[in-house]
N, C-alpha and C positions, 0 to 999 in steps of 0.2 A: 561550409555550414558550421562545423567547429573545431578552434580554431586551437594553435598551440598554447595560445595563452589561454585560452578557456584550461583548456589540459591542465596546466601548471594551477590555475586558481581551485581549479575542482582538488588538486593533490594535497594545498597547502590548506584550504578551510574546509574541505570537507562536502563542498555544497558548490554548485554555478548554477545561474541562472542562464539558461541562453533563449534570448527573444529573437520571434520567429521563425522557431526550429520547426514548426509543423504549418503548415495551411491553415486556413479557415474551412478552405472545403475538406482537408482530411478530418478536423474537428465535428465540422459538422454530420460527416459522414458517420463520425462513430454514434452522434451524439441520436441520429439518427433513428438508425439498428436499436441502442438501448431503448428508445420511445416503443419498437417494435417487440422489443423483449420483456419488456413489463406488460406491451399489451394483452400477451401468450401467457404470462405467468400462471404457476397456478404451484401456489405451499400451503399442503395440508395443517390445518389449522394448528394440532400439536406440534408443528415444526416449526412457525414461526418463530425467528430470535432475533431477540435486540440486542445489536451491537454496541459497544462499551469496551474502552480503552481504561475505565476505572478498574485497577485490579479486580476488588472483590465480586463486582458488578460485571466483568468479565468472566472469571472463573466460574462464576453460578448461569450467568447465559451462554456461552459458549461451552464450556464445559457439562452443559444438564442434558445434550445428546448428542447423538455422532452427527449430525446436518453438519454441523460446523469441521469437525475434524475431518473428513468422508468427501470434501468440499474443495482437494488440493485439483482434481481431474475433471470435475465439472463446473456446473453455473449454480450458482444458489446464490438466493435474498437472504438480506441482511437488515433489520431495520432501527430506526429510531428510537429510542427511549421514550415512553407513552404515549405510543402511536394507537395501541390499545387498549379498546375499554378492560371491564371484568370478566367480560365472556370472550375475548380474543376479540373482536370485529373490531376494525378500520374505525379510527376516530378522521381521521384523514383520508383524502385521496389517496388511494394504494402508491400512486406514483410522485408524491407528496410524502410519503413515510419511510420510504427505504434512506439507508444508510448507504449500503454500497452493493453491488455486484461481485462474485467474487467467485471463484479464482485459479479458473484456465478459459476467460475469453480468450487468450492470446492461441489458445488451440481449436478452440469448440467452434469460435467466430469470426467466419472469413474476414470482415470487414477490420476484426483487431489483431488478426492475424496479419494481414497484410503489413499494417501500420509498424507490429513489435518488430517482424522479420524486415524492415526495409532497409534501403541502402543507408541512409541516411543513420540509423541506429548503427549499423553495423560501423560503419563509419566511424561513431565515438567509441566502439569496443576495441577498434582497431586502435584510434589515439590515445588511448588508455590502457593500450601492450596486454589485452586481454586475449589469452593464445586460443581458450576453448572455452568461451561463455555459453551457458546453457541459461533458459528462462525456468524460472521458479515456480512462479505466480504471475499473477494480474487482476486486477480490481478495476473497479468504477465506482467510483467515489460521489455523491453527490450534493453536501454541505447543504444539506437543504434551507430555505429562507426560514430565520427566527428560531429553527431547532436543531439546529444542522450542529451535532455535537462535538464538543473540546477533546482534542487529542495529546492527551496529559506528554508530557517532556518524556522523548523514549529514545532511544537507538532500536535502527530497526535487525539489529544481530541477536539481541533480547528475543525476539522472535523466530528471526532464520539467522540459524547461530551453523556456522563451520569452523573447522579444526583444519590449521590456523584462523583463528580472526581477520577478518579486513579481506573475504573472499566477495562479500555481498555489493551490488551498488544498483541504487533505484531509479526508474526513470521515471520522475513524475511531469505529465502532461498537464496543460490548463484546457480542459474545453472548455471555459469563458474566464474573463479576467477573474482574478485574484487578487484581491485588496486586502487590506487590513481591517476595512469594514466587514466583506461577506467572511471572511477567515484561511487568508494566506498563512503560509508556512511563516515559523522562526525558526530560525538557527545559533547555536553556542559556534561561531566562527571558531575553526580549529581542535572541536574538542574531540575529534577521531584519534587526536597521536599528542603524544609527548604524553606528561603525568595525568592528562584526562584521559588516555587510552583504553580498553577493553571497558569488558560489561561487570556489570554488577548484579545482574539482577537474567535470568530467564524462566521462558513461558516454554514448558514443555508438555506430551504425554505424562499422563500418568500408567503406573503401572499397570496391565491387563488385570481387569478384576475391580479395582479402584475405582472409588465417586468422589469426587467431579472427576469427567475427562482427562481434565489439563489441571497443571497446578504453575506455580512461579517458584523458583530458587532464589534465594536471595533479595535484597530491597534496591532498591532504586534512590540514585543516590540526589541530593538536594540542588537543584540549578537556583543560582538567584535570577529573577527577572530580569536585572539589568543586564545580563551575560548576552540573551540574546538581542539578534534584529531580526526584522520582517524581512521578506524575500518575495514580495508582491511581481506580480507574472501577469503577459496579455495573453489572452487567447492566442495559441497554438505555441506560448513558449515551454521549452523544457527547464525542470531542473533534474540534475544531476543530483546523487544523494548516496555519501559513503554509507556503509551500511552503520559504521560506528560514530558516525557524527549526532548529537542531539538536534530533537526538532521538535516541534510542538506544532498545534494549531488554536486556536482559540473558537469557543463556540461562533454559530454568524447568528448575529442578532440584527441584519441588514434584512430588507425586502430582496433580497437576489442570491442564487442561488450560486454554490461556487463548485461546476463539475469541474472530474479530473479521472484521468487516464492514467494508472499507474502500473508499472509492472517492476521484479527486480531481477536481477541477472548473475549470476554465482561463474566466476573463474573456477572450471571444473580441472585443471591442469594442478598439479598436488596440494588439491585441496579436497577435503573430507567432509560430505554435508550429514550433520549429526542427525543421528538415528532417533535423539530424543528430541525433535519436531516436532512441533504439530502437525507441520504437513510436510507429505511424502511422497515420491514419488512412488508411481503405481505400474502395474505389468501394462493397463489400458495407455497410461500415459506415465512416461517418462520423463525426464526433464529434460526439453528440446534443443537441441543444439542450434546457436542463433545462425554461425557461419553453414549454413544450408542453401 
């Protein structure tokens, strides 16, 4: 399922795509459960928060209470950018407005539990001389039709940063095709190593006591458009994703929605996952060991 050369292309740019790494019925199945999980939802009105990858637009929604931080060991919604009116209510379909699910499906729910833990994953940790991967997180991403918002050019170490660098790698899932119209991934081929190497820029804690929650170090440095390509994906392909490679997505301004399954995975063998995280591991939940 994947192959030495995938190995080698994922080492040298950063990123592979591998089609039809997962089923239709494992897709479906997740896709499923989340139909189920939104049906049960229920976020107290002052906790809704819209999710945003725009700095500042980030730091004041995700940083304005602990839902977000508080969020590494359980499930919580996450939604859209003007999905609500001025009194908080749904301008949309509740299941029409979320952004993404997030982030310990891979613990909480059987059905993505199964999926993260499977042979087949274990399988690429293994081609990838990973001695003691543990899982981080996991999301459910849903690029909703027309609103489904742009995820501005990042490394995702920026985020889940360890001591060394280059511990991190993502597995992102398509549960339905990925194009360039609904808003597939880009990528800067290669710019995980050489003189593109590490981060520039991180999202951590703020100090106990401190408002906003979270704050950013640093700026983020300038990608030209032409740097990257698209990386468009069928339902049930994998991509692989250094933690230090750039990627982007573009908003979808298509009629079709682009879910996806993502989770990342940290080489916990002498590596050090930084304390100034957002998210952390907890007494309730730990960060799972995949070879179990």
């Amino acid at each position: 399922m994947f192959t030495d050369d995938q190995a080698a292309r994922f080492l040298e740019f950063g990123f592979v795509v591998v089609e039809g790494f997962f089923t239709v019925e494992e897709c479906d199945s997740l896709r499923t459960r989340i139909s189920e999980i939104i049906n049960k939802m229920d976020v107290p009105q002052h906790l809704l928060t819209e999710f945003s990858t725009q700095e500042k637009e980030q730091t004041e929604a995700q940083g304005n209470t602990d839902y977000f931080l508080s969020s590494g060991d359980k499930i919580r919604f996450f939604f859209e950018k003007g999905v609500f009116d001025s009194k908080g209510d749904f301008l949309l379909p509740r299941e029409k407005s979320l952004n993404k699910i997030g982030h310990a499906l891979h613990a909480r729910e059987l059905a993505f539990k199964n999926l993260t833990f499977s042979p087949k994953v274990k399988e690429v940790a293994q081609k990838l001389d990973l001695k003691e991967p543990v899982i981080v997180q996991s999301m459910y991403i849903f690029k909703q039709p027309r609103i489904g918002g742009e995820v501005a050019p990042h490394q995702d170490a920026t985020f889940l940063c360890t001591e060394p660098l280059g511990s991190i790698t993502g597995f992102w899932i398509a549960i339905e095709d990925a194009t360039e119209e609904n808003g597939c991934l880009w990528f800067i081929p290669g710019s995980h190593k050489g003189s593109s190497a590490g981060i520039t820029r991180r999202m951590v804690r703020s100090p106990k006591g401190e408002y906003p929650l979270i704050k950013f170090m640093g700026e983020e440095r300038n990608y030209p458009d032409d740097e990257f390509i698209s990386a468009p994906v069928k339902k049930g392909g994998l991509i692989l994703i250094h933690g230090q490679v750039v990627h982007k997505s573009a908003l979808n301004t298509s009629d079709k929605s682009r879910h996806a399954y993502t989770f990342h995975i940290m080489e916990s063998r002498d590596s050090h996952w930084s304390e100034e995280n957002w998210l952390q591991p907890t007494p309730e939940l730990p960060f799972s060991p995949l070879y179990i």
